[in-house]
C-alpha positions in Angstrom: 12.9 276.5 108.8 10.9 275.4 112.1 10.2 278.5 114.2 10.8 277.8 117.7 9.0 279.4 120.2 11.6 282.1 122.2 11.6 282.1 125.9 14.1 282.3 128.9 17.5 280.4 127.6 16.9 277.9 130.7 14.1 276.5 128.4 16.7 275.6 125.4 18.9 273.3 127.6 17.3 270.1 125.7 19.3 271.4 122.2 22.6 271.3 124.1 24.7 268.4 122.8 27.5 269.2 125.6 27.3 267.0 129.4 29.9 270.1 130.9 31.5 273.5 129.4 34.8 271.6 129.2 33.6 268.6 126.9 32.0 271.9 124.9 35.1 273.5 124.6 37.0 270.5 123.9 34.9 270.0 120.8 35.1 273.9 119.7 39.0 273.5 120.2 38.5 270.3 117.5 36.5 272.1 114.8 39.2 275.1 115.0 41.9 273.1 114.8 40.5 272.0 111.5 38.7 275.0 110.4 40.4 277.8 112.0 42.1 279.4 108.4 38.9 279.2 106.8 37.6 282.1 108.7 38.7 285.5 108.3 40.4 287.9 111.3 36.7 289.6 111.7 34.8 286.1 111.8 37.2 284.4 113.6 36.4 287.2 116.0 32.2 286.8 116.1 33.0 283.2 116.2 35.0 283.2 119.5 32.3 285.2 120.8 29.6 283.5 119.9 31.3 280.4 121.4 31.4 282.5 124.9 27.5 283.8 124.4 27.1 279.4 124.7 28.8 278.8 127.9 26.0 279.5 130.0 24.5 276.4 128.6 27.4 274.7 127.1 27.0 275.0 123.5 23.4 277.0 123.2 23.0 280.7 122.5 19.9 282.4 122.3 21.7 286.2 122.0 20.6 288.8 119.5 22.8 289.6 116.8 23.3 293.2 118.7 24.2 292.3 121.7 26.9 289.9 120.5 28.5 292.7 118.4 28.1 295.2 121.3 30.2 292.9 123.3 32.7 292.8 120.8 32.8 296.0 120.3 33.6 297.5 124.1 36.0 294.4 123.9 38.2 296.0 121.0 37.4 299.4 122.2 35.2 299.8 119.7 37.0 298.0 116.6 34.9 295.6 116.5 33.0 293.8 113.9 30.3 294.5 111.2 26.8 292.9 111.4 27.6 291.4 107.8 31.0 290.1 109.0 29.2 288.3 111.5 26.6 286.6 109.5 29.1 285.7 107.0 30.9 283.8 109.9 27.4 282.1 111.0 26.9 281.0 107.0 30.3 279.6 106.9 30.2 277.9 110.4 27.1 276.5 109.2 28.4 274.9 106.0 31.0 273.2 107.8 28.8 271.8 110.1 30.0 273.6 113.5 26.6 275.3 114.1 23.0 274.7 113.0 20.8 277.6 113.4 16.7 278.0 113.7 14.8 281.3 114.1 12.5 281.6 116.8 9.2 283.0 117.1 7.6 285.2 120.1 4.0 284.4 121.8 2.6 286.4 119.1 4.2 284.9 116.2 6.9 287.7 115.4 10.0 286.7 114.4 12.8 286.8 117.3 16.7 286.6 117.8 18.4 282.8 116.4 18.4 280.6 118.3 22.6 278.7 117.6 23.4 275.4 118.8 26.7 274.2 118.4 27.0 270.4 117.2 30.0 267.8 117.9 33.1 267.2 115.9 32.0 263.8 114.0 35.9 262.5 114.5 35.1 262.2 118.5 31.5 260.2 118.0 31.4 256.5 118.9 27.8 255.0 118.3 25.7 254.9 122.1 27.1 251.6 123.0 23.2 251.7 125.0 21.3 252.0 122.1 23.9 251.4 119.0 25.3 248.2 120.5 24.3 246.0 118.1 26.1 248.5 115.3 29.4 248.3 117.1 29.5 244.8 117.2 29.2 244.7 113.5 31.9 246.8 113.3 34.0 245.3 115.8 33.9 242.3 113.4 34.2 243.8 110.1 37.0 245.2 111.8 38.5 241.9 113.7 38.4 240.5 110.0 40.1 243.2 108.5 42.8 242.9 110.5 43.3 239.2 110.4 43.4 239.5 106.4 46.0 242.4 106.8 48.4 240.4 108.7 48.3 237.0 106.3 49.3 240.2 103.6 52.2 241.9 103.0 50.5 245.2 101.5 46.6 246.0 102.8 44.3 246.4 100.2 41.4 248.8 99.5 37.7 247.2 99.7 35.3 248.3 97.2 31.4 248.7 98.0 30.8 244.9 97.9 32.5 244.4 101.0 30.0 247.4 102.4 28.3 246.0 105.8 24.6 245.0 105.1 23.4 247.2 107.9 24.2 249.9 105.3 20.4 249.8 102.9 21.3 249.4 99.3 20.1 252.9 98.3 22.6 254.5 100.2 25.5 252.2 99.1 24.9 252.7 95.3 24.8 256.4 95.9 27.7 257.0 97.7 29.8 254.4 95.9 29.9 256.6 92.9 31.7 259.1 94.3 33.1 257.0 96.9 34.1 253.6 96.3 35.7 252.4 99.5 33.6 250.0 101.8 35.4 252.0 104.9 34.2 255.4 103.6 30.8 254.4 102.7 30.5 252.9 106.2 31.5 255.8 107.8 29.3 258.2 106.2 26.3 255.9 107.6 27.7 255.8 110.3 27.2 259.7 111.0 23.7 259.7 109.8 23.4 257.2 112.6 24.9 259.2 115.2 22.4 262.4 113.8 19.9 260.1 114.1 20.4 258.9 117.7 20.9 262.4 118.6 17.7 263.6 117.5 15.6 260.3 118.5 15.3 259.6 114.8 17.4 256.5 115.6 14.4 253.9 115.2 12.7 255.4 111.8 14.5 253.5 109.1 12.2 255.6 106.3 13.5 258.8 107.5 17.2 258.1 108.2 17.9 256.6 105.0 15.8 259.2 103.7 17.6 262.0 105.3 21.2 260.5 104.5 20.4 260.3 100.8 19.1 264.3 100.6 22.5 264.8 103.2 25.1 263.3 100.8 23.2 264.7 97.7 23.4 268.2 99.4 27.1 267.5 100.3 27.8 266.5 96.2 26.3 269.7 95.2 28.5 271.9 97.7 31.4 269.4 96.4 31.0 270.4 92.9 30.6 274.3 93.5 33.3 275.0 96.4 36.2 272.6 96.2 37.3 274.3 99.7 35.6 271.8 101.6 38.4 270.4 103.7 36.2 268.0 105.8 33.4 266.6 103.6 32.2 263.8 106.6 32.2 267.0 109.0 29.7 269.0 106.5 28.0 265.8 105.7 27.2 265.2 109.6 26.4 268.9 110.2 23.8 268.6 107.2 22.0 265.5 108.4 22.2 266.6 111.8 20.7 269.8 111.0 17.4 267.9 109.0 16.9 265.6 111.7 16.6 268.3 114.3 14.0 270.7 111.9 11.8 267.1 111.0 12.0 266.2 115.2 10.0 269.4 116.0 8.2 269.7 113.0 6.6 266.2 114.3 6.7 267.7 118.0 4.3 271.0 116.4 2.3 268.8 113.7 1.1 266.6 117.6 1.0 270.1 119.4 -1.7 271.6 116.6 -3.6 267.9 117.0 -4.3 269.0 120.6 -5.0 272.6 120.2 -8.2 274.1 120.2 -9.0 277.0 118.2 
């Protein structure tokens, strides 16, 4: 895990993904809608809070775990929550891609509180037309197409992986099409690791994105195959990726830092 150096939460505004509090909250009101029975009473609890810790800047928190359950607490007259009921909530919120969390360092190298960043609901991410243009135009067309051959048809039917955009590498396709056969679900899985990508200005590394989808999906097969709970395997599978893209950003950010420094 990169360690982050700790300071005033004013410095942590570039790991917000949010423009406003209200397009935060809109997004927090999307990944409970889905993933609000997953989480017990107690978590559901931490989780709220934690959600109002990030308002300050909309969808960063920098709080220690303390202070988050002393809040709780004087809200429930002290009833709240235990410290391991809170963690469990941060390990599940993590898994299903809602958070992604990275410990922080102090001036002297000591470890200090987490720092939490909240990521988007996948369903609500269009490709940056600025950036991704070229990508939507692909799919405009694959789209236009599909829907000229669904008309001259009575029933639609189900594209395999050879009907897979070529913007999608090979390496990918193959992998996902095992456990995924559909051209439209292959597609959209690439399609988050694009998004991650973009949001972590990863967007122009080809190497590393494909790389980084291929550990992503391979990560998201394992949890597949050991908790059959996962009720929204694209949501995970973006949280994942999102998640390595962020660590490798500032790993590259410190590896140009040290360059620089002097002993």
């Amino acid at each position: 895990m990169v360690g982050i150096k700790s300071g005033n939460l004013e410095g942590f505004k570039e790991f917000s993904q949010f423009s406003s509090l209200q397009e935060f909250n809109h997004h927090m009101e999307m990944w409970l809608l889905e993933h609000k029975d997953e989480f017990s009473k107690g978590e559901l609890i931490g989780l709220k809070r934690l959600v109002r810790f990030a308002a300050k800047i909309p969808g960063v928190c920098n709080a220690k775990i303390g202070t988050i359950l002393k809040a709780i607490h004087e809200q429930y007259h002290d009833n709240g929550i235990s410290r391991s009921t809170f963690k469990r909530m941060v390990l599940k919120a993590t898994e299903l891609g809602i958070i992604s969390v990275f410990e922080t360092e102090r001036k002297n190298g000591s470890q200090s509180s987490n720092l939490y960043q909240f990521n988007r609901f996948p369903s609500n991410e269009p490709p940056k037309e600025e950036k991704m243009n070229h990508h939507n135009e692909t799919s405009n067309l694959l789209k236009t197409s599909n829907q000229q051959i669904n008309k001259r048809k009575k029933e639609p039917s189900t594209l395999d992986a050879t009907y897979v955009s070529d913007r999608v590498p090979q390496p990918f396709v193959k992998l996902v099409n095992y456990f995924f056969p559909e051209a439209k679900m292959i597609e959209e899985y690439w399609r988050m690791t694009q998004i991650a990508a973009y949001q972590n200005n990863s967007e122009k590394e080809t190497d590393r994105v494909l790389e980084v989808a291929i550990e992503s999906f391979k990560q998201l097969i394992r949890k597949l195959k050991f908790n059959r709970d996962v009720k929204n395997p694209i949501a995970y599978f973006y949280g994942v990726s999102n998640n390595k893209f962020f660590q490798r950003y500032y790993e590259d950010l410190y590896e140009k830092f040290d360059m620089f420094s002097t002993e």
